[in-house]
C-alpha positions as CSV (number, residue, x, y, z in Angstrom):
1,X,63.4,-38.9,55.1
2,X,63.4,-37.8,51.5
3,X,61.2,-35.4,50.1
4,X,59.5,-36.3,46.9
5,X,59.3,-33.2,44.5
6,X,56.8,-33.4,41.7
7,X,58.2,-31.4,38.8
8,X,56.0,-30.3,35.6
9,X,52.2,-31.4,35.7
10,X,50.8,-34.9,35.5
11,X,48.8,-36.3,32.0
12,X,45.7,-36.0,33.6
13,X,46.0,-32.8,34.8
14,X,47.4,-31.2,31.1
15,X,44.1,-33.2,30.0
16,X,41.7,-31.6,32.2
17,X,43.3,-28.0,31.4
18,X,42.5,-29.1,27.8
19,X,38.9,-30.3,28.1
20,X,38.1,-26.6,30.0
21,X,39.8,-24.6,27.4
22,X,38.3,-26.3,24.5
23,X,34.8,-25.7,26.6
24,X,35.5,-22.3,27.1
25,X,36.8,-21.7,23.6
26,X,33.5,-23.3,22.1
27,X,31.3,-21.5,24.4
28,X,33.1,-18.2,22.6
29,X,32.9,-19.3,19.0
30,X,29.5,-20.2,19.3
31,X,28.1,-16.8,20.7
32,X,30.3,-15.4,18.3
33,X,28.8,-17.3,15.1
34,X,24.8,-16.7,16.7
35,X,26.1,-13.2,17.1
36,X,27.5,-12.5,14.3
37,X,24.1,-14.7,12.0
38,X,21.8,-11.8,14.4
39,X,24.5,-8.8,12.9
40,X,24.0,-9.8,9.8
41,X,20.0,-10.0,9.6
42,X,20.2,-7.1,10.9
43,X,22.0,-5.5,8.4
44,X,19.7,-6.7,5.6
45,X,17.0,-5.4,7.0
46,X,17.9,-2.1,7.7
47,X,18.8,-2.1,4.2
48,X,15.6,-3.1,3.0
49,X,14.3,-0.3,5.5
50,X,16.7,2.0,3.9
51,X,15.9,1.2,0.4
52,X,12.2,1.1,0.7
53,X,12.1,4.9,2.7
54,X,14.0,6.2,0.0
55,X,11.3,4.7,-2.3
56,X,8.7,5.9,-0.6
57,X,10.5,9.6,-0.5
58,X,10.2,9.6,-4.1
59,X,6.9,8.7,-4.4
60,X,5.8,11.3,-1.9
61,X,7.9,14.1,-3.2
62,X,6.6,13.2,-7.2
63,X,2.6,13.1,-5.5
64,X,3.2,16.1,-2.8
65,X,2.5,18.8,-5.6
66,X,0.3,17.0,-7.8
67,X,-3.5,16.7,-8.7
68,X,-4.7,13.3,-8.3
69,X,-7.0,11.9,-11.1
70,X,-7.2,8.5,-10.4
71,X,-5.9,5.7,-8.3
72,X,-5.5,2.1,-7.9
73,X,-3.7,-0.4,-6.3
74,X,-0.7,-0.8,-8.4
75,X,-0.9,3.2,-10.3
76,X,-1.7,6.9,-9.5
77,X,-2.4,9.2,-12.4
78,X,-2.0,12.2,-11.8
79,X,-0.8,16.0,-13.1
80,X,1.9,17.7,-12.4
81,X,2.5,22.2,-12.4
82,X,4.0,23.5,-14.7
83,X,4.5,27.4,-14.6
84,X,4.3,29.7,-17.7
85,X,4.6,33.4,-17.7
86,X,3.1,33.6,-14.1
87,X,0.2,31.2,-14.8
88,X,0.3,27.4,-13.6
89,X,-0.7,25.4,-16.0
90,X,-1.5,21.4,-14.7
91,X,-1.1,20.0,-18.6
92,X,1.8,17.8,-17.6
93,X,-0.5,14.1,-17.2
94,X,2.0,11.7,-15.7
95,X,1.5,8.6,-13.5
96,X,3.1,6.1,-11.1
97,X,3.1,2.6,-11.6
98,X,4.1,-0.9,-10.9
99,X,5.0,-3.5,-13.6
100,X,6.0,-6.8,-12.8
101,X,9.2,-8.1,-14.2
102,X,11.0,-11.5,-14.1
103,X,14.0,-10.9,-12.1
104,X,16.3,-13.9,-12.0
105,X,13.7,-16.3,-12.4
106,X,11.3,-14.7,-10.3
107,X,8.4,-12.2,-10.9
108,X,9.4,-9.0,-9.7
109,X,7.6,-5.2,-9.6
110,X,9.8,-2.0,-10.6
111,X,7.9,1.1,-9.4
112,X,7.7,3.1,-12.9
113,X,7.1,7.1,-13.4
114,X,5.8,8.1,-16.8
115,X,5.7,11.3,-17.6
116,X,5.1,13.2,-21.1
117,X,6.4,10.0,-23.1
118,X,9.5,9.5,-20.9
119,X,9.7,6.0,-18.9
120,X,11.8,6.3,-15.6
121,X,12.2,3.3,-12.8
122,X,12.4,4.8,-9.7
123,X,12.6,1.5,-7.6
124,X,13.0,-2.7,-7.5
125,X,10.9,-4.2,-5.7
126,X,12.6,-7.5,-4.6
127,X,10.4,-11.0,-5.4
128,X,7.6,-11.2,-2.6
129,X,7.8,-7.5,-1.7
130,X,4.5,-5.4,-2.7
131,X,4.0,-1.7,-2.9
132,X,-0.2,-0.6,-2.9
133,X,-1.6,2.8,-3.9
134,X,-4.9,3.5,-1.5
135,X,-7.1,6.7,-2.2
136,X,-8.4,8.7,1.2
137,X,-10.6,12.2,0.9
138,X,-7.5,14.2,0.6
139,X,-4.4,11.6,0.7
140,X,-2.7,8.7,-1.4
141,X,-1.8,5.8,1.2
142,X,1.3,4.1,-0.2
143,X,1.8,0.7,1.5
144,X,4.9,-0.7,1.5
145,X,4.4,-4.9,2.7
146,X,8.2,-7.1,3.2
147,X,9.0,-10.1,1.9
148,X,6.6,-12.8,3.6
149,X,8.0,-14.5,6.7
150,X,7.5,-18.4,6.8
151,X,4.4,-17.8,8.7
152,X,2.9,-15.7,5.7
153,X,2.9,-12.4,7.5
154,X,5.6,-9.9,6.2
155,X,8.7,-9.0,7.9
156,X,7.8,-5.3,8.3
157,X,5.2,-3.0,6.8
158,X,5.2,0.6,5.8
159,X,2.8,3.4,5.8
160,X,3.7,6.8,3.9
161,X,0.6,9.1,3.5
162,X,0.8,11.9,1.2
163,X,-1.5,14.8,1.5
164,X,-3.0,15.7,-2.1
165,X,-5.3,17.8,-3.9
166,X,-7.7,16.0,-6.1
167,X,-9.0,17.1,-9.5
């Protein structure tokens, strides 16, 4: 009788080795391309966290010390201490504010601080993003609202209070 030996691998079998690494291989790529879309989301918006705490930093550390004279939604005016030979003196009127700005083609808000005469922008607000200046008994609520999600509500919202005297 002779034996029959098969050497090397059929067609069909090199083609169905084929088919189940391609499968596997796309099964990869594709949690790697939906991972990598949720990575970078993500990252954005912990940047926009980032950016909008630091924000939000400054506008509590500028009100912390302050006396408040009036507020509105988009300004605080207020005075800041300014010591002279031992006595504080609150003649230093400055105020917070937003202006609105084309950016790129699109209206925009920079958080402003005026202060004797001099203009400084503390912060961008990117297109759709809104910062609000709320008055309590003894606080400024500053509301921080994201960019609007395709539903209308906003991707995340921030609340910084900020204990104040008032004049």
């Amino acid at each position: 009788m002779v034996s029959v030996s098969r050497r090397g691998t059929s067609l069909i079998e090199l083609m169905v080795v084929s088919f189940l690494f391609l499968l596997i291989m796309s099964l990869i790529l594709g949690f790697y391309v939906y991972a990598s879309g949720v990575t970078r989301h993500r990252d954005k918006k912990s940047a926009t966290y980032r950016r909008v705490a630091v924000t939000l930093d400054k506008v509590e550390t500028e009100l912390q010390n302050a006396r408040i004279y009036t507020v509105r939604e988009d300004q605080v005016v207020y005075t800041l201490p300014r010591i002279k030979n031992r006595v504080t003196d609150w003649d230093s009127l400055g105020s917070l504010l937003l202006a609105t700005t084309p950016l790129s083609g699109q209206k925009s808000e920079i958080l402003v601080r005026r202060n004797n005469r001099v203009e400084q922008h503390l912060a961008w607000l990117e297109p759709g993003e809104k910062l609000v200046f709320l008055v309590g008994p003894q606080y400024v609520d500053v509301y921080y609202n994201g960019k609007p999600k395709s539903d209308g509500e906003p991707e995340f919202q921030i609340l910084r209070r900020v204990l104040v005297e008032k004049y």
